[in-house]
C-alpha positions in Angstrom: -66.4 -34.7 -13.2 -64.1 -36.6 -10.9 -61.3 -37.0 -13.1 -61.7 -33.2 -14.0 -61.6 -31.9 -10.0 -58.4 -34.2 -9.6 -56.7 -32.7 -12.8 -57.4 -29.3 -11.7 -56.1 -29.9 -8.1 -52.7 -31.2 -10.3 -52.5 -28.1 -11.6 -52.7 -26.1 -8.5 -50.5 -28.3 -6.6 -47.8 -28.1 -9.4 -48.1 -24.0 -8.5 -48.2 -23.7 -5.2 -44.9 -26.1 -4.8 -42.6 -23.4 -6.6 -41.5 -21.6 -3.6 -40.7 -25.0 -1.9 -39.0 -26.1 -4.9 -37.0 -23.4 -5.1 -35.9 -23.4 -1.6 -34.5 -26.9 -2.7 -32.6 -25.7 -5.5 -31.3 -22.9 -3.5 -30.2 -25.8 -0.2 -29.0 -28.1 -3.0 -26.6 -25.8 -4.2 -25.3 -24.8 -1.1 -25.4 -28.2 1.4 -26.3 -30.9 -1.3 -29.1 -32.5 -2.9 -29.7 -35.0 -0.1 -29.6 -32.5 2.7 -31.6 -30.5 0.9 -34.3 -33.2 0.2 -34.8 -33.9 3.6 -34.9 -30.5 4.6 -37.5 -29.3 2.4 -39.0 -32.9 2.8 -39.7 -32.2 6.8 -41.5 -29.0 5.9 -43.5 -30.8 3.3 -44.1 -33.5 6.1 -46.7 -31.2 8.1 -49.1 -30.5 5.3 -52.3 -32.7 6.1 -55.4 -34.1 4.4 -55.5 -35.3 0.9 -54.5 -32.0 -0.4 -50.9 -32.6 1.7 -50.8 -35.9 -0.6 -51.1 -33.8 -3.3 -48.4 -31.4 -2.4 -45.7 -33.9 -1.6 -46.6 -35.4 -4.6 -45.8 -32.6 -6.9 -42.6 -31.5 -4.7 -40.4 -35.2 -4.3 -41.4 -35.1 -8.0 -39.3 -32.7 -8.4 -36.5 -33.8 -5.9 -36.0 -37.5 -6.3 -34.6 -39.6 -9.1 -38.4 -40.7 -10.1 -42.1 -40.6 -9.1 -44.6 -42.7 -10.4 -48.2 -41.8 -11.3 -50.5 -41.7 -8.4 -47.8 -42.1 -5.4 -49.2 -41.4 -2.3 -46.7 -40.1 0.4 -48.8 -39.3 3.8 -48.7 -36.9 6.5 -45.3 -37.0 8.6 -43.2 -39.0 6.1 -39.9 -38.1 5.0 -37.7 -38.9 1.9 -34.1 -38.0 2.6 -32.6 -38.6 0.1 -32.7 -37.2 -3.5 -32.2 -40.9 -5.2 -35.1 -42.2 -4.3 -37.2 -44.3 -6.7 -41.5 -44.6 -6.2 -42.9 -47.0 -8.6 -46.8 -46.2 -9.7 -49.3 -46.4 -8.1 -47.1 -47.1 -4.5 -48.3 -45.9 -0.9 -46.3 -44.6 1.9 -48.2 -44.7 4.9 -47.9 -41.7 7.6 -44.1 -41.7 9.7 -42.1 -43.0 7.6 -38.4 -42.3 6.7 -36.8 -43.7 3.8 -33.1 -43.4 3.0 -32.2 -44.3 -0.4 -34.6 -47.1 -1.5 -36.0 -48.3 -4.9 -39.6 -49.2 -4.4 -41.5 -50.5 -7.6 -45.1 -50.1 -8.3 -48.2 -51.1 -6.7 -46.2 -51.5 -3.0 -48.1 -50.7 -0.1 -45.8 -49.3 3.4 -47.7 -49.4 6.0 -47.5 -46.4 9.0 -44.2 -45.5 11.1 -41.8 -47.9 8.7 -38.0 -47.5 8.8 -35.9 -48.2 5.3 -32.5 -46.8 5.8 -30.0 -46.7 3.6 -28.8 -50.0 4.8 -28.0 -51.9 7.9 -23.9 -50.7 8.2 -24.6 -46.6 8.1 -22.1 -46.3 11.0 -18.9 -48.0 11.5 -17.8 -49.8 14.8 -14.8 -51.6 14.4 -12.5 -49.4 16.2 -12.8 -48.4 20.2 -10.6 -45.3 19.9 -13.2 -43.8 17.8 -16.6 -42.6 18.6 -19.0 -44.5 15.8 -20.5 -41.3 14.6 -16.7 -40.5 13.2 -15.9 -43.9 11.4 -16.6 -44.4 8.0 -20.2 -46.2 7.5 -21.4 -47.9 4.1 -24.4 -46.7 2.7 -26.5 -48.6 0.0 -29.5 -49.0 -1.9 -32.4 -50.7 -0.7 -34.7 -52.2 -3.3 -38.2 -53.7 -2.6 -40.3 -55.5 -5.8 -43.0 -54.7 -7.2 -46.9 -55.1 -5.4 -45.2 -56.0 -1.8 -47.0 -55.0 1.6 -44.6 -53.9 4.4 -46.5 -53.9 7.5 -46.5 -51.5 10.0 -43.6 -50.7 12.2 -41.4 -52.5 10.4 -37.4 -52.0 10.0 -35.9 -53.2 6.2 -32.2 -53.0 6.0 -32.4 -55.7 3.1 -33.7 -55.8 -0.4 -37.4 -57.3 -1.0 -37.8 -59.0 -3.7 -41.2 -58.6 -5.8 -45.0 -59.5 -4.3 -43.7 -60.3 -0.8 -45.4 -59.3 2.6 -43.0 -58.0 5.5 -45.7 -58.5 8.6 -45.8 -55.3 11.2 -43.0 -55.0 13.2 -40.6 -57.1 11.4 -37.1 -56.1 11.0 -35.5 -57.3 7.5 -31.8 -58.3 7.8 -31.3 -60.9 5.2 -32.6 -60.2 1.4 -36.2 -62.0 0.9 -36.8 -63.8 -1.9 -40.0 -63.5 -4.5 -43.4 -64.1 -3.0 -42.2 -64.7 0.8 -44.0 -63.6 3.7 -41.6 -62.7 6.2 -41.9 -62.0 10.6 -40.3 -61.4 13.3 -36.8 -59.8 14.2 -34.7 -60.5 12.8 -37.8 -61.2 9.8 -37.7 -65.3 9.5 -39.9 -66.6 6.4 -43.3 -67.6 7.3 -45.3 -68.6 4.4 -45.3 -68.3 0.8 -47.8 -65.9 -0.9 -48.2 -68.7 -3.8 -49.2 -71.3 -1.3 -52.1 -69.1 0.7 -55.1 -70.1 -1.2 -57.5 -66.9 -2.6 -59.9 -65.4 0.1 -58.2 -68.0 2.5 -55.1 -66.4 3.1 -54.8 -64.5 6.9 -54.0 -61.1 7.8 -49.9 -61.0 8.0 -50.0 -57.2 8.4 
């Protein structure tokens, strides 16, 4: 009965997101797919409760690169950009924006986490130019599969796969398989392989 009430909500979620998803189609023709994403995104951002999860599910399926099965993307969150890449099963906690990132399956970001698309968006080498007018260099960000970013935390850097980025942290410097990273600028901490089962402490 519960796998029946969760197809049917699917279904209406895959109807009601037409008119959303065609105001995308109709912003990405005319200002680009990105600035389209994000502004359909922000609208998309307000709808609350689980039936909100369910509607942003259905819509960024639509408007990024790929959605896994049972992504959760909650209340307040933003993708802007329209290469974005959710794994399965992955969980974007509520206040988030996420530039152009690759996140793989089973990863868990916690509330009010940054990913931009990069740490060198806006130039400032020159003094004769404001930085909002020199030339910035955008990238992918790509974080492994079943990682846990912890709250508040900034990630300019790629994560590699089953790492823990504790709350707060900001990345700067690529982390490396199975580390548990803190701090800012994150510093490794521990080793997810060396943390006995049932022992291990809360990071996040």
């Amino acid at each position: 009965m519960r796998e029946l009430i969760k197809m049917m909500m699917e279904m209406l979620a895959e109807v009601c997101i037409w008119f959303w998803w065609g105001m995308f189609e109709i912003r990405r023709r005319t200002m680009g797919a990105d600035r389209a994403c994000a502004a359909v995104g922000q609208r998309g951002s307000r709808w609350t409760g689980v039936w909100g999860e369910y509607l942003r599910r259905k819509l960024y399926g639509r408007m990024i690169r790929k959605m896994g099965e049972g992504v959760v993307i909650s209340f307040g969150t933003v993708l802007t950009k329209s290469t974005i890449e959710l794994g399965g099963r992955v969980y974007i906690g509520a206040y988030c924006l996420l530039g152009d990132v690759r996140v793989g399956a089973d990863t868990l970001i916690g509330d009010q986490v940054n990913i931009p698309s990069g740490g060198r968006q806006h130039g400032m080498g020159r003094l004769d130019v404001p930085m909002r007018e020199q030339e910035g260099e955008l990238r992918t960000i790509c974080i492994g599969d079943d990682c846990w970013i912890g709250s508040g935390s900034v990630v300019m850097a790629n994560v590699g796969n089953h790492c823990v980025v504790g709350a707060g942290s900001v990345v700067t410097r690529e982390v490396e398989d199975y580390k548990i990273v803190a701090g800012n600028p994150a510093r490794v901490i521990g080793d997810r392989r060396e943390k006995a089962e049932g022992t291990a402490e809360i990071w996040v």
